[in-house]
C-alpha positions in Angstrom: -22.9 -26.1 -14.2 -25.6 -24.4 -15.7 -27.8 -24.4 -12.8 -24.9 -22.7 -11.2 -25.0 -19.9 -14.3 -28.9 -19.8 -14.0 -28.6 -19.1 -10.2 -26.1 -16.1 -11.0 -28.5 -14.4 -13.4 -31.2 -14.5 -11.3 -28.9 -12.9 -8.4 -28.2 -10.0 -10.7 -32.2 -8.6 -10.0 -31.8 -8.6 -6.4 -28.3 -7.1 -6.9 -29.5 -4.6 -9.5 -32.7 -3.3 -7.5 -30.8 -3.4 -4.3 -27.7 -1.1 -5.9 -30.2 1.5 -7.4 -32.4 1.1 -4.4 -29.3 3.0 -2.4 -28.7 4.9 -4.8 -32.1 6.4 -5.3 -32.3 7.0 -1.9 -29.5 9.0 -1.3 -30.0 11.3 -4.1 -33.7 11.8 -2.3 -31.9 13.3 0.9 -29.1 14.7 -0.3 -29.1 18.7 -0.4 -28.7 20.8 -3.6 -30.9 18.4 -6.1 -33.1 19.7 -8.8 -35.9 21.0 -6.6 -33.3 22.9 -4.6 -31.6 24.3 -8.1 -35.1 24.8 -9.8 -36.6 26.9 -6.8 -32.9 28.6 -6.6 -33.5 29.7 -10.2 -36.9 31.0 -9.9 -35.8 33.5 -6.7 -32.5 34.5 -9.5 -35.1 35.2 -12.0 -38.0 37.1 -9.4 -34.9 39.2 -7.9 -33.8 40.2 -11.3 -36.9 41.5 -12.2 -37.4 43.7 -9.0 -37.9 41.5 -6.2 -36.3 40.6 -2.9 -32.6 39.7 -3.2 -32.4 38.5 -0.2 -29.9 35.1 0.3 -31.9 31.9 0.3 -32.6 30.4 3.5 -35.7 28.6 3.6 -35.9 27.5 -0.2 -40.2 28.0 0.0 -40.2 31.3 0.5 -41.2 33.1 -2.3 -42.2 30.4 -4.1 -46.2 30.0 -4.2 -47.7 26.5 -2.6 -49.3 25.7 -5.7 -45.9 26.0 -8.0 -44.0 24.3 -5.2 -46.5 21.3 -5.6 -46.0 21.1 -9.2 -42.6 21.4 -8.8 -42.7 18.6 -6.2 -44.8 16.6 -9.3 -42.1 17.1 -11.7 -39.6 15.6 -9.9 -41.7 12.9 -7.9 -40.7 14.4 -5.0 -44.6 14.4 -3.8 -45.0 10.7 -3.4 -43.1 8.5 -0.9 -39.4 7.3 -1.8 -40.5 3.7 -2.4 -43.5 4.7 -4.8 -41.3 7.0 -6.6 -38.4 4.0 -6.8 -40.8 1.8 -7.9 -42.1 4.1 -10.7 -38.9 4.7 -11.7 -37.7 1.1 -12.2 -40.8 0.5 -13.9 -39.9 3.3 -16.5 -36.3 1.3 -16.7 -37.5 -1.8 -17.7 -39.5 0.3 -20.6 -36.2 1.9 -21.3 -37.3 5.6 -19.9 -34.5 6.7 -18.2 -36.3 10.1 -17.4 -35.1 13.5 -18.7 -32.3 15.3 -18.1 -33.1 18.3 -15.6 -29.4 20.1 -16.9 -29.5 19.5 -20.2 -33.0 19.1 -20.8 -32.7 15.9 -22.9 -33.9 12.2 -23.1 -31.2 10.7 -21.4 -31.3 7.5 -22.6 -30.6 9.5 -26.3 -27.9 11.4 -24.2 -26.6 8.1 -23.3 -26.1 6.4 -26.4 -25.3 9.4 -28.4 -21.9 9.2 -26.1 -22.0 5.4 -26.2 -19.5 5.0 -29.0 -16.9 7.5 -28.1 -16.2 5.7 -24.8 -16.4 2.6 -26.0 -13.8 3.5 -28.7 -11.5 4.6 -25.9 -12.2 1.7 -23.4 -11.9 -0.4 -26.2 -8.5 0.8 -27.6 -7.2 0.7 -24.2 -8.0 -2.9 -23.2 -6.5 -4.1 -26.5 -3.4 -2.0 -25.8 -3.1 -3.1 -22.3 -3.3 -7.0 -23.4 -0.7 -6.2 -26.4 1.8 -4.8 -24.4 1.3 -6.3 -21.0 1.9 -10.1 -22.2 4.8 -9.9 -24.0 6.2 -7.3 -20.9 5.3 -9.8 -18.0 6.5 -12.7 -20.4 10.4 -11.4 -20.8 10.0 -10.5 -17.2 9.9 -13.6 -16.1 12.5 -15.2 -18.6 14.8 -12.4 -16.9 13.6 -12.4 -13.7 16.1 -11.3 -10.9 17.8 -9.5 -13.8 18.3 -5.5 -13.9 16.0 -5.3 -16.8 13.7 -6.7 -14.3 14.1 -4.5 -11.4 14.0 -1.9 -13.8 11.0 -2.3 -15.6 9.4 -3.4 -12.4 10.5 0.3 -10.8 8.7 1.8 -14.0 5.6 -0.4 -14.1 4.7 0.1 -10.6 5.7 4.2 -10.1 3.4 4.8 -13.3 0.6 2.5 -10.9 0.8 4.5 -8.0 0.3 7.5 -10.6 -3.8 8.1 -11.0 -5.2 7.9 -14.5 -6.4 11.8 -14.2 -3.4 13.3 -12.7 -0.7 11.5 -15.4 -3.4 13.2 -17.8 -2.6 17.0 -16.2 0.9 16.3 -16.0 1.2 15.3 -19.7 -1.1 18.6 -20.6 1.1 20.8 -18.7 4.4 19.2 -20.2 3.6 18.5 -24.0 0.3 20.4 -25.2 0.6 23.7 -22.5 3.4 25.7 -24.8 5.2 26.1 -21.2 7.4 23.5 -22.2 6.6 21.9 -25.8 3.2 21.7 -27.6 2.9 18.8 -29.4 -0.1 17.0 -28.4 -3.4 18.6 -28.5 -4.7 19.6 -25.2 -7.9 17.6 -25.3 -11.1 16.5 -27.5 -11.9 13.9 -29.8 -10.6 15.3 -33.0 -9.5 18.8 -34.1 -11.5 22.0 -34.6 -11.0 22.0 -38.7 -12.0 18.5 -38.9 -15.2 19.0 -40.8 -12.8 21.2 -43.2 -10.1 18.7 -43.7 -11.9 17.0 -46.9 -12.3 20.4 -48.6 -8.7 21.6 -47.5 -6.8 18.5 -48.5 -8.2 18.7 -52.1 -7.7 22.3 -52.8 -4.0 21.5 -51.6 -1.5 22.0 -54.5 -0.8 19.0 -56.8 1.8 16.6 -55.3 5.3 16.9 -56.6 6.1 14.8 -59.7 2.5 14.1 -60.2 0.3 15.2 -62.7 -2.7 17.5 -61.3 -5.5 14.5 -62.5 -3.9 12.1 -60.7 -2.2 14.2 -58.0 -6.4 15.3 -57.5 -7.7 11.9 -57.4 -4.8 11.0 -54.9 -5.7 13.1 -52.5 -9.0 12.6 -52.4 -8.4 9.0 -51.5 -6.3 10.5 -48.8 -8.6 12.8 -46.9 -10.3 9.3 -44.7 -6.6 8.9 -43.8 -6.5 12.6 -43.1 -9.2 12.3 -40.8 -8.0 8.8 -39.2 -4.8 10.3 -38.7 -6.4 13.2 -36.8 -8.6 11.2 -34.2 -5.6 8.7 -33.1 -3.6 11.9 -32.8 -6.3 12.9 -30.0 -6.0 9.5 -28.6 -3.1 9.4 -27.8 -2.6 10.6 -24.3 -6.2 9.7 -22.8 -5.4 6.0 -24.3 -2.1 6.0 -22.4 -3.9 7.3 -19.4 -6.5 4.2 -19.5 -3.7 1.6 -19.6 -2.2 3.1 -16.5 -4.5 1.6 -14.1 -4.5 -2.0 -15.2 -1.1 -1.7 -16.5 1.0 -2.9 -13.6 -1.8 -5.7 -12.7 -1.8 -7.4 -16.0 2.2 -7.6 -16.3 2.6 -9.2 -12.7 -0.1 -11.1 -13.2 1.3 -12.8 -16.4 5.0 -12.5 -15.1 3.8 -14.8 -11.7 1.5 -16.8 -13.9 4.6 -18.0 -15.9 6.9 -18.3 -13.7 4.6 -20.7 -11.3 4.4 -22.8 -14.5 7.5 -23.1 -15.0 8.1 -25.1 -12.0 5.4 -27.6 -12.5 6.4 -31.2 -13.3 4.6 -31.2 -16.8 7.6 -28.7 -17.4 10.5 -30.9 -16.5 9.0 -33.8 -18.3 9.0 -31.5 -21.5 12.4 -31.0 -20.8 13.8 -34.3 -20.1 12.5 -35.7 -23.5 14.7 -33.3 -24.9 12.1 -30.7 -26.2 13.5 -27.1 -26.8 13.1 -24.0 -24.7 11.3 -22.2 -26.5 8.9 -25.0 -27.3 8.2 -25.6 -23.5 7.9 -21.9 -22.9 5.4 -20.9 -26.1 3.7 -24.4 -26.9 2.8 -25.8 -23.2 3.8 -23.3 -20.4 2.5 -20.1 -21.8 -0.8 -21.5 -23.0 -1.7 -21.9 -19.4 -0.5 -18.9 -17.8 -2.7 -17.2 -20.3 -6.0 -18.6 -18.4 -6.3 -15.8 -15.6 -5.6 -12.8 -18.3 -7.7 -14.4 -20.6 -10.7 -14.6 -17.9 -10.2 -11.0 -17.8 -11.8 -10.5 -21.4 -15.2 -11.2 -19.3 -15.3 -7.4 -18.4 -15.1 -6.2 -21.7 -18.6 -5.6 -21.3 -17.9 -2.6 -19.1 -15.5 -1.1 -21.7 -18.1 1.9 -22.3 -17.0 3.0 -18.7 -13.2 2.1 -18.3 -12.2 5.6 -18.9 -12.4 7.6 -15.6 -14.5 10.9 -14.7 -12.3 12.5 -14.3 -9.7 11.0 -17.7 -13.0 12.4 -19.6 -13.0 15.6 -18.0 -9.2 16.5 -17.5 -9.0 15.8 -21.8 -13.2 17.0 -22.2 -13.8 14.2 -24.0 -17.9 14.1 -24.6 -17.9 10.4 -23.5 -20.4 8.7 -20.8 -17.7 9.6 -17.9 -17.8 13.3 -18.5 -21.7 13.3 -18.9 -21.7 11.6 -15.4 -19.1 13.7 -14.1 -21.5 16.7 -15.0 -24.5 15.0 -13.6 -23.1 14.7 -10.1 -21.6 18.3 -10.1 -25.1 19.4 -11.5 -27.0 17.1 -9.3 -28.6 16.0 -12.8 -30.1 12.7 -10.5 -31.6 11.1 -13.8 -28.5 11.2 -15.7 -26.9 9.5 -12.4 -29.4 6.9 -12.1 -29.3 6.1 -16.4 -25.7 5.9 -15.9 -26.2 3.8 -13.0 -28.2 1.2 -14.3 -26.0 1.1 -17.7 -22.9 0.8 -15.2 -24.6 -2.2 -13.3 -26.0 -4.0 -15.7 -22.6 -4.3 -17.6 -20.7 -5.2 -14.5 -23.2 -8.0 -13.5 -22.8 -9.7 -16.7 -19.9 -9.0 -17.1 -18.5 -10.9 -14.4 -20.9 -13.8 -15.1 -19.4 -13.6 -18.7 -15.5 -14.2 -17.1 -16.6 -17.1 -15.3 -18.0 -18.7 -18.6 -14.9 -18.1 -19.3 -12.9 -19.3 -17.2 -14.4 -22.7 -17.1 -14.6 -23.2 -20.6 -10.6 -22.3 -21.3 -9.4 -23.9 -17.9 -11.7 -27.8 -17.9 -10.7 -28.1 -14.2 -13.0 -25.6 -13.6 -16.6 -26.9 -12.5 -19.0 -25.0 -11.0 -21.7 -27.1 -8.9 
């Protein structure tokens, strides 16, 4: 078996260098990329100062050959597309990821400056999906064929055929807009006072009953809660919009995983020597319809990108999928690729990670 594992992570270099190879391509053909933008801005900035204002249809004119060539330099748009892929991979494995032609930044510093608050979201989510999911799919299938069943199983799957992004509009319009109630905040990771809320939680009065030492010292010790309190209220609607996606999966999932186990013969034996329910259900049956959710915790690698684009961007939270939905609308190609190769390289492991899994929870599982 570990021949096996040592053959899939040597697979992941061709995989990796053959996803970024396609990638890199395109974004060399493609129309509209940084040359494009930076010549476009240099015509802006010569017409506003007097010149010709005349609409852009061969994007050299105007633009001297020498500045065109450096230009060309900057973006390693003068060498061929394989040099220019295989200077950039070389720059990867030395963890240059290349600047930022948008925001003008390092973006691997872009990158991991946004690393933990999408990580904090994907993370929250996966945990929440697990916590509800299981015990869902498991009274599912102790009532299956029931009207709680059809029910739920109505809910589960209308909120799965419901994107991630466009529950997140709704739920905007109907509880932070004011058009109907406002009592979620319309997006963000925290609230605009929340650098003030230490200084304004202890010049609050003193707390009723208490004396102004202790009522002092009490709130004090209450401003981190203060500022807890504040970031899970944000949460709240961008988490729920997370879970959406693998929401219905993980309940059916468990609900079919149980309920195939609960026909197997190990189950009737438990029953015939007289063994209880519930003992059957939680102590033997359950234990193995655990092992296909549980391979799932493999991908909790790629937690940092399990909130969508466009989640990120409908809430603007400053995470790594609103930095790459800005990228592609920018045509900021070196954010793309950086997010690319964090993107892939998760994945790849990732997945090698769930089959480790997988064989060590479930022994039947050998790979040769």
């Amino acid at each position: 078996m570990a021949a096996y594992f040592i053959r899939r992570i040597l697979l992941t270099i061709p995989t990796f260098i053959g996803v970024t190879l396609i990638v890199f391509m395109v974004t060399r053909i493609v129309p509209g990329g940084p040359l494009e933008r930076r010549i476009m801005e240099l015509r802006q900035a010569s017409a506003a100062q007097g010149g010709s204002s005349t609409s852009i249809v061969d994007s050299t004119t105007m633009i001297p050959k020498t500045a065109l060539n450096e230009l060309k330099k900057t973006f390693n748009l003068d060498k061929p597309a394989y040099v220019a892929y295989t200077i950039w991979l070389k720059n990867v494995f030395q963890l240059d990821l290349g600047r930022s032609f948008f925001y003008k930044e390092p973006v691997w510093e872009m990158i991991t400056s946004r690393f933990p608050i999408s990580l904090t979201f994907g993370l929250t989510g996966f945990i929440l999906s697990y916590l509800v999911c299981i015990p869902l799919g498991i009274y599912k299938a102790l009532k299956h064929g029931t009207p709680f069943d059809f029910v739920s199983s109505a809910i589960v799957f209308i909120g799965y055929s419901i994107p991630g992004w466009a529950m997140g509009v709704l739920l905007l319009l109907f509880l932070a807009s004011g058009r109907f109630v406002d009592v979620m905040p319309l997006g963000g990771i925290r609230s605009s006072s929340f650098d003030e809320l230490p200084k304004m939680v202890q010049s609050s009065e003193e707390v009723e009953g208490v004396s102004d030492e202790f009522g002092t010292f009490q709130w004090e010790r209450l401003t981190p809660i203060s500022k807890f309190v504040d970031i899970v209220y944000h949460m709240i609607l961008p988490v729920f919009c997370y879970m959406l996606s693998g929401f219905a999966t993980l309940t059916v999932l468990m609900k079919n995983a149980l309920m195939e186990n609960l026909g197997q013969d190990y189950v009737r034996t438990g029953f015939a020597k007289g063994l209880s329910e519930r003992r059957v259900i939680f102590m033997h049956t359950l234990r193995n319809s655990l092992i296909p959710l549980a391979t799932g915790l493999g991908h909790a690698l790629s937690l940092i990108m399990a909130g969508s684009y466009l989640i990120e961007f409908v809430f603007n939270i400053d995470g790594l999928g609103y930095l790459g939905f800005n990228a592609i609308v920018q045509r900021d190609y070196a954010v793309v690729m950086g997010i690319l190769v964090i993107n892939t390289m998760l994945t790849l492991f990732g997945n090698i990670f769930s089959d480790v899994l997988y064989a060590l929870i479930d022994p039947r599982i050998r790979f040769d």
